[in-house]
C-alpha positions in Angstrom: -27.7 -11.5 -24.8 -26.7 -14.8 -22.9 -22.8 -14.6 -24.8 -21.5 -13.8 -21.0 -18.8 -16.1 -18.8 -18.5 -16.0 -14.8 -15.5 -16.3 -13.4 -14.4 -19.2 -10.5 -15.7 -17.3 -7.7 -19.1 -16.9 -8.7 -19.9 -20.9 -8.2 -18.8 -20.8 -4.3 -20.4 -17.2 -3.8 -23.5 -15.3 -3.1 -25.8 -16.2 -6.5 -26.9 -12.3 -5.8 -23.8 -10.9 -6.8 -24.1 -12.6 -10.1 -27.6 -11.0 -10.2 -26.1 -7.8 -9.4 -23.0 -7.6 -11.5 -25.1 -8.5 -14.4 -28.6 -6.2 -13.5 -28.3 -3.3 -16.2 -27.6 -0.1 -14.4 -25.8 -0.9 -11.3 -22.0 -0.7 -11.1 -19.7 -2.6 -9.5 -18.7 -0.7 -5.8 -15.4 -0.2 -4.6 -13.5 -2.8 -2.7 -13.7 -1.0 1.3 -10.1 -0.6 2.8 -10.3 -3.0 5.3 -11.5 -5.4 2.4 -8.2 -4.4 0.3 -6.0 -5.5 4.1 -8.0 -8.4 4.1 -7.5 -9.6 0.9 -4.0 -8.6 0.8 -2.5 -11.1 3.7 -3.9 -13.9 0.9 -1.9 -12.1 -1.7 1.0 -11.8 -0.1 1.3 -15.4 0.7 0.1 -16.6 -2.9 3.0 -14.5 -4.2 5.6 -15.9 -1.6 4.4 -19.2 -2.3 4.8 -19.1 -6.0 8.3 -17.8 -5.7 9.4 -20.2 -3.7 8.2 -22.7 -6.1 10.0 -21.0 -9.9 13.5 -21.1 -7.8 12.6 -24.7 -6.6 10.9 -26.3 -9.3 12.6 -26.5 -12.4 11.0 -25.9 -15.7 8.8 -23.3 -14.8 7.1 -20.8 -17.0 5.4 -17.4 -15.6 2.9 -16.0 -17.5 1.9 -13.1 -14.8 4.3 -10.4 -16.5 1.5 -10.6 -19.4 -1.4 -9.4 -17.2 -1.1 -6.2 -19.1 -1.1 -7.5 -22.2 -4.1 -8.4 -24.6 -6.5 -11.4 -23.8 -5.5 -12.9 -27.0 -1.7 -12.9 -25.9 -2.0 -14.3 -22.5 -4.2 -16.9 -23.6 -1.7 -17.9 -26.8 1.5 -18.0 -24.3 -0.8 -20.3 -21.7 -1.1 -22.8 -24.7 1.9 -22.5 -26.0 3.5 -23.9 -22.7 1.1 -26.6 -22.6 1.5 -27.6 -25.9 5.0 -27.4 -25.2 4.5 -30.1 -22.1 6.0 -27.3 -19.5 5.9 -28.9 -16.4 4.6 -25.8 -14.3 2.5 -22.5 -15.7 2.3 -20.2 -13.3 -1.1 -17.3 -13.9 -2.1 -18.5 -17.3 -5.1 -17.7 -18.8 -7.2 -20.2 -20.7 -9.7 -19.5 -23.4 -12.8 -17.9 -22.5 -15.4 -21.1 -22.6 -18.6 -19.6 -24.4 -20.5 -22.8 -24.4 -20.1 -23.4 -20.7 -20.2 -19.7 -19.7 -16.5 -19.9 -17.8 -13.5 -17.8 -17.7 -10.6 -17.6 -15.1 -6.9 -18.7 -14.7 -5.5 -20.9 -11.6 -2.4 -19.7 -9.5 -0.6 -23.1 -11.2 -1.3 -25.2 -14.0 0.6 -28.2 -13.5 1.0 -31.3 -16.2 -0.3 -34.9 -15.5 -1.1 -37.4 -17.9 -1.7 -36.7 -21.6 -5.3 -35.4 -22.8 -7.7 -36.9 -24.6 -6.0 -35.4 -27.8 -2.8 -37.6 -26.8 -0.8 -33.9 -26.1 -0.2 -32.9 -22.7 -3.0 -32.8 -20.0 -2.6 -30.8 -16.7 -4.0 -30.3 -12.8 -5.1 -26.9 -11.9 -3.4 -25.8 -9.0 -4.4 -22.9 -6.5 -2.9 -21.7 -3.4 -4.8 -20.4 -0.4 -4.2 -18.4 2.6 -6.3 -21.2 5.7 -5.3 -24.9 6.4 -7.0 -27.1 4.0 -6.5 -30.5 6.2 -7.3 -31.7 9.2 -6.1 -34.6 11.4 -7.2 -38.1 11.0 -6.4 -41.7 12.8 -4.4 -43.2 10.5 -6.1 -46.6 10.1 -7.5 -49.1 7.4 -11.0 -46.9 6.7 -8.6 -43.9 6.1 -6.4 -43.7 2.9 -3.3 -41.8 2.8 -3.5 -38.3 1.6 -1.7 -37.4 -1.4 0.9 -34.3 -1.0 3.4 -32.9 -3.2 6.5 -31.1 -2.3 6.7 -27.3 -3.8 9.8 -28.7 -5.6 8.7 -31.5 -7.1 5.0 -30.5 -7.7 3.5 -32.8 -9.4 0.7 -35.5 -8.8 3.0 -37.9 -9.8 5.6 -37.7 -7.3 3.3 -36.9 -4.4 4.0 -38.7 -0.8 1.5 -40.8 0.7 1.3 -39.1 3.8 -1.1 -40.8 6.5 -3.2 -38.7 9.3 -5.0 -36.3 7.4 -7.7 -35.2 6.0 -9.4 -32.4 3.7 -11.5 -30.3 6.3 -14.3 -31.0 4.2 -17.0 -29.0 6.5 -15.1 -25.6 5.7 -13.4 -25.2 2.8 -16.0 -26.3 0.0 -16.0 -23.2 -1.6 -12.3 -24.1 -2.3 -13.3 -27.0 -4.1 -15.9 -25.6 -6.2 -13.4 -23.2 -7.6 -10.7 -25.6 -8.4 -13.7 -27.9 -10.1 -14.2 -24.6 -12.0 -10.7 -24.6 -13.1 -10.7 -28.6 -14.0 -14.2 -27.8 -16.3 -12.4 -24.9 -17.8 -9.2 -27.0 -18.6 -12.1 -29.7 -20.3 -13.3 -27.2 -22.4 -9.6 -26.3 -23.6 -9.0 -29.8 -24.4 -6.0 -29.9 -22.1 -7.2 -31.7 -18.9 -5.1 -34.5 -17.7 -7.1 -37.8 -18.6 -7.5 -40.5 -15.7 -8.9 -39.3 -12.5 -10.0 -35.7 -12.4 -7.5 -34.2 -9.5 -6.5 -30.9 -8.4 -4.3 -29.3 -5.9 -4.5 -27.1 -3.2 -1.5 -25.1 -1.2 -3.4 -24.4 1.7 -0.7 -23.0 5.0 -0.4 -26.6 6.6 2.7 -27.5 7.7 3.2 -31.1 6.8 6.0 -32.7 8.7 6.9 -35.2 6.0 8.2 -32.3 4.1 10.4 -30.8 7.0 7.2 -28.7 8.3 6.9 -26.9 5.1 4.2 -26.4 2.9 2.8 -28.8 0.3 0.1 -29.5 -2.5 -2.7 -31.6 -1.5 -4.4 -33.7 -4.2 -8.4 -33.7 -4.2 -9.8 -36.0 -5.9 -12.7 -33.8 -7.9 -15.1 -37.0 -8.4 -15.3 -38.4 -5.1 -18.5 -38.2 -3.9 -17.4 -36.5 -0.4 -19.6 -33.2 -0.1 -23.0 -33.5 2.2 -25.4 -31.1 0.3 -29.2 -31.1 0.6 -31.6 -33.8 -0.8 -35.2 -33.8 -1.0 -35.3 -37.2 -1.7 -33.0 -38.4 0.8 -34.7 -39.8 4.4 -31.9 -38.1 6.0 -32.2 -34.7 4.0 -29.0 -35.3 3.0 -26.8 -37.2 0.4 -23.2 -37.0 -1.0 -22.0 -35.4 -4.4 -18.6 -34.8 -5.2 -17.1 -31.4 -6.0 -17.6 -31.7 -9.8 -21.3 -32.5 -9.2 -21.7 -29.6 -6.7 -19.9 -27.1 -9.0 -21.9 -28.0 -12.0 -25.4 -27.7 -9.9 -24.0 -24.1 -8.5 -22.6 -23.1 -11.6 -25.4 -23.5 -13.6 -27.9 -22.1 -11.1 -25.7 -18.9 -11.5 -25.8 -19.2 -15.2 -29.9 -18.8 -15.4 -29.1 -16.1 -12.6 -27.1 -13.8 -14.7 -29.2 -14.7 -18.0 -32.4 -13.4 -16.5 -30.5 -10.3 -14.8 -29.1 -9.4 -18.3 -33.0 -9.0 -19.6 -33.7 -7.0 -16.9 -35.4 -3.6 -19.0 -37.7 -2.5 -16.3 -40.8 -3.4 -18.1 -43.9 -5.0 -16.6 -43.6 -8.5 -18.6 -39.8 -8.8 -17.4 -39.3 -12.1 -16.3 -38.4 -12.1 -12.4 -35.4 -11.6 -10.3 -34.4 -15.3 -9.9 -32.8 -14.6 -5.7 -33.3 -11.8 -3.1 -30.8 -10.8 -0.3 -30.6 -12.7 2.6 -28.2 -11.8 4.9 -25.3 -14.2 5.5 -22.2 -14.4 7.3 -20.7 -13.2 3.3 -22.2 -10.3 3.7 -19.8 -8.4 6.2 -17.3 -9.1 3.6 -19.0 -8.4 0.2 -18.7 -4.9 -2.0 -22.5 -5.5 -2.9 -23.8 -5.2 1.0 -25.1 -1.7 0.3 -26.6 -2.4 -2.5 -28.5 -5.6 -1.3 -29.3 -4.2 2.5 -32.0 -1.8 1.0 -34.3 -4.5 -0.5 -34.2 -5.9 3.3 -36.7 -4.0 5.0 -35.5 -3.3 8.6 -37.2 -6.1 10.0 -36.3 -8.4 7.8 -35.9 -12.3 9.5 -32.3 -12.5 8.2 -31.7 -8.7 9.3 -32.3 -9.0 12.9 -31.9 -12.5 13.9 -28.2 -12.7 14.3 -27.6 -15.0 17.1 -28.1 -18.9 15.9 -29.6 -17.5 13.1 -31.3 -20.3 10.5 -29.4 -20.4 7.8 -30.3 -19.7 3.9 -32.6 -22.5 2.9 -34.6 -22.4 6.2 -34.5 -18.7 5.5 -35.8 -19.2 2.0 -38.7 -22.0 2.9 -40.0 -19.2 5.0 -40.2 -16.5 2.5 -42.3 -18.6 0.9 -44.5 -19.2 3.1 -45.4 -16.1 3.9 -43.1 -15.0 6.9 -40.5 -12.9 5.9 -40.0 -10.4 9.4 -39.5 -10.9 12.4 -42.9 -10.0 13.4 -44.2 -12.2 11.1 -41.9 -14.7 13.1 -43.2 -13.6 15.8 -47.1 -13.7 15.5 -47.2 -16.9 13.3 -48.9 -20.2 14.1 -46.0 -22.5 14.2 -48.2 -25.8 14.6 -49.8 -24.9 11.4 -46.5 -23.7 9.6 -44.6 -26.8 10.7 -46.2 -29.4 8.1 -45.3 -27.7 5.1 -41.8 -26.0 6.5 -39.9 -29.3 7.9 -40.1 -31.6 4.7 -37.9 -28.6 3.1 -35.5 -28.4 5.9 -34.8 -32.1 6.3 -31.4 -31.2 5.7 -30.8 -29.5 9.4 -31.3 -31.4 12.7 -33.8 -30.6 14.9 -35.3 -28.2 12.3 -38.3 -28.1 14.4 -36.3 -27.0 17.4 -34.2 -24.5 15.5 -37.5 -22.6 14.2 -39.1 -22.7 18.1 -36.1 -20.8 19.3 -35.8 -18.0 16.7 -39.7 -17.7 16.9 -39.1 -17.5 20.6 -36.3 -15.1 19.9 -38.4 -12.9 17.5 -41.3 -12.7 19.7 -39.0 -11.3 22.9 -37.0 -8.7 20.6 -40.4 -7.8 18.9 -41.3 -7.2 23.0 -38.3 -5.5 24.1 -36.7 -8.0 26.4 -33.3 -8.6 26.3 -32.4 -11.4 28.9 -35.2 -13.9 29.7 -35.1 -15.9 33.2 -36.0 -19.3 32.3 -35.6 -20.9 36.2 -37.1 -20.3 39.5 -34.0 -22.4 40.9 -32.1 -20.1 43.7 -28.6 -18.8 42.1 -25.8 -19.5 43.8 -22.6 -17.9 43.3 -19.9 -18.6 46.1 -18.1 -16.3 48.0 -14.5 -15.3 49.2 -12.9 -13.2 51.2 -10.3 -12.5 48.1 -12.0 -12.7 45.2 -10.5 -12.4 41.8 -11.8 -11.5 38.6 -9.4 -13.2 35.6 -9.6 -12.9 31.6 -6.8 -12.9 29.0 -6.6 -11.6 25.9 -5.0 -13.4 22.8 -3.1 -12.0 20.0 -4.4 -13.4 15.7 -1.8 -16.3 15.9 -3.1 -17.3 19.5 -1.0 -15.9 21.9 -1.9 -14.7 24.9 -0.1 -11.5 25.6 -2.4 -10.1 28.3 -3.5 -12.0 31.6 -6.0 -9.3 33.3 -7.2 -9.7 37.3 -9.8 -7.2 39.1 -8.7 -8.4 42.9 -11.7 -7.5 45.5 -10.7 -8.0 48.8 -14.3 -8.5 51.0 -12.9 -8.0 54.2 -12.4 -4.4 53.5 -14.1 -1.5 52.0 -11.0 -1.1 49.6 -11.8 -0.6 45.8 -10.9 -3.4 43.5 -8.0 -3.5 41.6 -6.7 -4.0 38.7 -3.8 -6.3 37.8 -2.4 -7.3 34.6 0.9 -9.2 33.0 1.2 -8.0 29.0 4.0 -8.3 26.2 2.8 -5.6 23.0 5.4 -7.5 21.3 5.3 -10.6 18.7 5.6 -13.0 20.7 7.5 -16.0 20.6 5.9 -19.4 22.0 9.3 -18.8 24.6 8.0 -15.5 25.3 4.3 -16.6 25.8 5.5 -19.0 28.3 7.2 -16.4 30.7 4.5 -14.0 30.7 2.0 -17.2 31.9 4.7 -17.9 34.2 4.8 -14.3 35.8 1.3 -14.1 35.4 0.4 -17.3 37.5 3.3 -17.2 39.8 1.8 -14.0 40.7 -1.8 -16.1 41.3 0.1 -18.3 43.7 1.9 -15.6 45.5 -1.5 -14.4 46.2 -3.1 -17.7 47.5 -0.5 -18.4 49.4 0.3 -15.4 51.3 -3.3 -14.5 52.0 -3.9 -17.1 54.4 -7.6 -17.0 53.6 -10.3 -18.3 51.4 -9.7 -17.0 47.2 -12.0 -17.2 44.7 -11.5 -16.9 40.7 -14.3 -16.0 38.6 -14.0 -16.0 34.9 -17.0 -16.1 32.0 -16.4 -19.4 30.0 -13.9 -22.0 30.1 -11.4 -20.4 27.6 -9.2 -19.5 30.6 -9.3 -22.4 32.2 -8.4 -24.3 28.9 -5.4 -22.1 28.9 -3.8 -23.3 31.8 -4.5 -26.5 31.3 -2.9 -27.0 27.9 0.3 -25.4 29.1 0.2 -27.9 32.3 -0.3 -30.4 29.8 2.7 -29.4 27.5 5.2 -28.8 30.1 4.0 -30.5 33.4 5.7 -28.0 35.9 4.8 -25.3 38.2 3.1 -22.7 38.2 1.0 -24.5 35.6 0.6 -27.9 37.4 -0.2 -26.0 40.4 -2.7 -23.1 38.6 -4.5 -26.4 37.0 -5.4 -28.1 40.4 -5.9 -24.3 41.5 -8.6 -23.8 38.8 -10.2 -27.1 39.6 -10.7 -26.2 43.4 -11.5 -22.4 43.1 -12.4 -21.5 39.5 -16.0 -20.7 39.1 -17.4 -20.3 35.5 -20.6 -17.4 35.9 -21.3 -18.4 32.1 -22.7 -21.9 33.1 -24.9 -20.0 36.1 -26.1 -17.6 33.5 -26.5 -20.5 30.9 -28.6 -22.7 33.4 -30.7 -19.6 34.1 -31.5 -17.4 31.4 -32.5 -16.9 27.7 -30.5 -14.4 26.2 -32.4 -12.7 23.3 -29.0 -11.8 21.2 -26.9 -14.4 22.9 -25.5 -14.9 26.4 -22.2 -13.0 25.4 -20.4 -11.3 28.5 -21.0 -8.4 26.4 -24.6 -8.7 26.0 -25.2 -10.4 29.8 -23.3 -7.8 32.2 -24.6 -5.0 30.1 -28.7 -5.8 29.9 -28.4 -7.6 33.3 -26.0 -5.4 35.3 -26.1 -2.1 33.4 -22.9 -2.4 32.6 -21.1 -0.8 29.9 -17.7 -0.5 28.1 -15.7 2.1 27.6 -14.5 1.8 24.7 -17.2 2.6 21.5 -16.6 -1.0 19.9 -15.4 -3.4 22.4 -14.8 -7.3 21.1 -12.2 -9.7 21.0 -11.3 -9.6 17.6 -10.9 -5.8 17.5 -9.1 -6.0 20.2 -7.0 -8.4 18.4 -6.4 -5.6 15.5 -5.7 -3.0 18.3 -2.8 -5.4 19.4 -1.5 -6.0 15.6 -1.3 -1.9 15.8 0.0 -1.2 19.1 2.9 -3.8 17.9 3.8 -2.5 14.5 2.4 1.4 14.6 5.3 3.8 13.4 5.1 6.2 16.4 5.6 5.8 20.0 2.8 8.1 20.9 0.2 5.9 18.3 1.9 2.6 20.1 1.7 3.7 23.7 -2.6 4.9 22.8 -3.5 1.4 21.1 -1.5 0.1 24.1 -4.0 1.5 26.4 -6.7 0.9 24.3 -6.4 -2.9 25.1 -5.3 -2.6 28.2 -8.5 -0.3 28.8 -10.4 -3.0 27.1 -9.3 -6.1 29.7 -9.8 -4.4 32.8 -13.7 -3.6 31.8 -13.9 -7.2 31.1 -12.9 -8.2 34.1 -14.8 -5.6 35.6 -17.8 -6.7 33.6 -17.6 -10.1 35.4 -17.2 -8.1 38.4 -20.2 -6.4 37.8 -22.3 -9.3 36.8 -21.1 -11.9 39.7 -22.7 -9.0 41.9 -25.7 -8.6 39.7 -26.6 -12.5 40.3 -26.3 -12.3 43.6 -28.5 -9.2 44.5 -31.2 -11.2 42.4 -30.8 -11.0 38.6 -34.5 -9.2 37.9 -34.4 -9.6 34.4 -33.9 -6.9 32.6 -35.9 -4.9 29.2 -34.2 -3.6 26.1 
């Protein structure tokens, strides 16, 4: 019953998918279609990437034509290059590893030193579709990171290149998988002896290798990961990679053995996890599956702004508050005791259960925004007042600036103005829309001869200008920068300084439970509207190009007239407002 393996990705996932892909009775659901888009950007790069490195390489041997073929095959050509010393193996599979429950294949095996038998040992390899490294002061606490061209790939060979870093606070599901891959190499008697390493091709552009990609080397064994500790003062200590994996490996392992027994009976031992709804979750085939066994009000369910993460989640399951009315109604002086030795790991746990309680209790009310100052708000006025937001494209490009221009002196409607390119643009291109976009700005200010405000909800705007007045130090930048530092006026900080929001104090959310306001559009949000400019640029037909067109455009202009509406909104009063 426990003769079962689990591949690399069940380490750095869910542990209920484990439970669920092994339950008796439930099959696996079908990957969604924006799952299959998703998933196929990474594809596309792994398999550009792994060209690019059989035509540079060398020696190279691809064992990806044999996916069709027999396990028995694939895995007898894997270790027939190894034993045969081949310097890169691109796709093989290894042998199943019964004992240790693992199975899987990385994107590259590539050879190190010899094993522990005295034949050839190798580094497994994989390639991923997000940076993997970060910037770092190069300086005596700071080693040089190890990187490998794609043509010479391996360890051996790789250039000490100084400044950066693994991203360490993001990507350690990456490095669970490859320690997957280095146990699984173990258990084939073909790991590279020495220092446990592996590589990741992440999409960094490292400038020592002519801004082109490269593998970095992780050490597996450093002891580099913060994870929880119950024994630790600070909540937390530091394992490495391998230590993590085997922890989250083996928790899965009991996970899937228990799910196996599963027969319905009333002596069946327990489901080992529940659902609790993660970030993972909008991403995962099982979500239907798990979002029954929630219960509506479950804590996890409803509490999506700040929400406590799983452990905190967990520690209050068991103790007896699993909704957000139990939230809501609980004690917290009495539940603190036995709830903050178990969350050591977060700081200001204490703080972080007052505000979701505080959250639960106004949703469990109704109320949506919460007015948490007596303090008079003050918005200024003009007699042109402008209301600004931009739009930016996946690979950060703003290709929209969007203005709602009131004029007070008059009883003229505002209107809307906006500079766009529904094009990819070029960093060239970029720069000439900002400059038509804020030479219009200074065309305004200038030729009004009176008093101009600009209202805008956050500093993303702002932060805009200012990095382009940075990069190129020349008007209309240089001039838009001081502009924004005399007559810019951020509502989110008013809003911030005054209110509670119950789901957050998104624009969204704000202008539409304080202002009534609403969009037109069925699903507004800046990353659709990011989608709706991928489409607008690459749909096959005019007609579908010219609709997602106005979409967006649609889409700015109530954003602006949001902060139109809620500028207004502060000023008559702000009443709070009721769900």
């Amino acid at each position: 019953m426990n003769d079962f393996v689990l591949d690399a990705y069940a380490a750095r996932s869910c542990p209920v998918k484990t439970q669920n892909a092994f339950l008796p009775g439930l099959d696996r659901p079908e990957l969604d279609e924006s799952l299959q888009e998703l998933f196929a950007g990474g594809s596309a790069f792994k398999s550009d990437v792994l060209r690019r490195i059989i035509d540079a390489a060398g020696q190279v041997v691809d064992c990806r034509a044999l996916r069709d073929q027999p396990h028995d095959v694939q895995v007898g050509a894997t270790l027939a290059a190894m034993a045969d010393g081949v310097p890169v193996i691109v796709g093989g599979l290894l042998p199943l590893d019964r004992h240790g429950h693992r199975s899987g294949r990385a994107d590259l095996w590539v050879r190190g030193d010899e094993a522990e038998d005295g034949g050839p040992g190798y580094h497994p390899v994989m390639v991923k579709l997000h940076r993997m490294l970060e910037r770092q002061t190069p300086g005596p606490a700071h080693e040089a990171f190890p990187i490998s061209a794609l043509s010479d790939p391996s360890r051996a060979q790789a250039l000490a290149v100084p400044g950066r870093a693994l991203r360490l606070a993001s990507r350690e599901p990456d490095l669970l998988q490859l320690a997957h891959y280095w146990r699984l190499l173990g258990a084939a008697g073909r790991a590279a002896s020495g220092t446990p390493y592996g590589g990741i091709i992440g999409s960094d552009q490292i400038s020592q290798l002519g801004n082109g990609l490269g593998i970095a080397w992780v050490r597996l064994d450093a002891k580099q990961l913060r994870t929880f500790s119950r024994t630790a003062a600070s909540g937390w200590t530091k394992r490495s990679a391998l230590e993590r994996y085997d922890h989250e490996h083996g928790f899965r392992v009991k996970v899937a053995a228990v799910a196996q027994r599963q027969t319905g009976a009333p002596d069946d031992p327990p489901l080992v996890v529940m659902p609790i709804r993660v970030r993972e979750c909008d991403r995962c085939v099982w979500w239907q599956t798990c979002l029954p066994k929630l219960g509506d009000d479950d804590l996890s369910l409803r509490i999506a702004k700040s929400p406590l993460d799983v452990r905190e989640i967990a520690v209050l399951r068991r103790l007896g508050v699993s909704t957000l009315t139990d939230l809501a109604s609980v004690e917290l002086d009495e539940l603190l005791p036995s709830y903050i030795p178990e969350v050591a790991h977060r700081p200001g746990g204490e703080e972080r259960l007052r505000i979701a309680a505080h959250r639960a209790k106004l949703m469990v009310s109704g109320v949506d925004l919460e007015r948490i100052s007596d303090d008079p708000i003050v918005v200024p006025r003009s007699d042109i007042e402008i209301d600004f937001d931009i739009e930016t494209s996946a690979d950060d490009h703003v290709y929209l600036w969007g203005f709602l221009v009131t004029d007070t002196r008059t009883d003229d409607p505002p209107r809307y103005v906006s500079f766009s390119d529904f094009s990819e643009l070029t960093d060239a291109a970029e720069r000439r829309l900002a400059d038509e976009a804020l030479t219009w700005l200074h065309d305004i200010v200038t030729d009004s001869g009176t008093s101009v405000g600009v209202f805008h909800y956050s500093r993303y705007e702002v932060l805009r200008i200012q990095r382009l007045a940075d990069a190129f130090g020349r008007d209309p930048y240089l001039w838009a920068s001081r502009f924004a530092d005399e007559a810019f006026f951020d509502l989110f900080e008013v809003v911030r300084s005054h209110f509670f929001g119950t789901y957050g104090l998104g624009l969204k959310q704000v202008a539409h439970s304080g202002s009534g306001f609403s969009w037109r559009d069925d699903n507004p949000g800046g990353l659709n509207s990011q989608s709706w400019f991928a489409d607008a640029v690459h749909a096959e037909t005019d007609a579908v190009r010219a609709e997602l067109t106005q979409r967006v455009l649609d889409y700015n202009e109530d954003d602006v007239r949001a902060t139109y509406a809620l500028r207004k909104w502060l000023r008559d009063g702000a009443r709070p407002t009721t769900g």
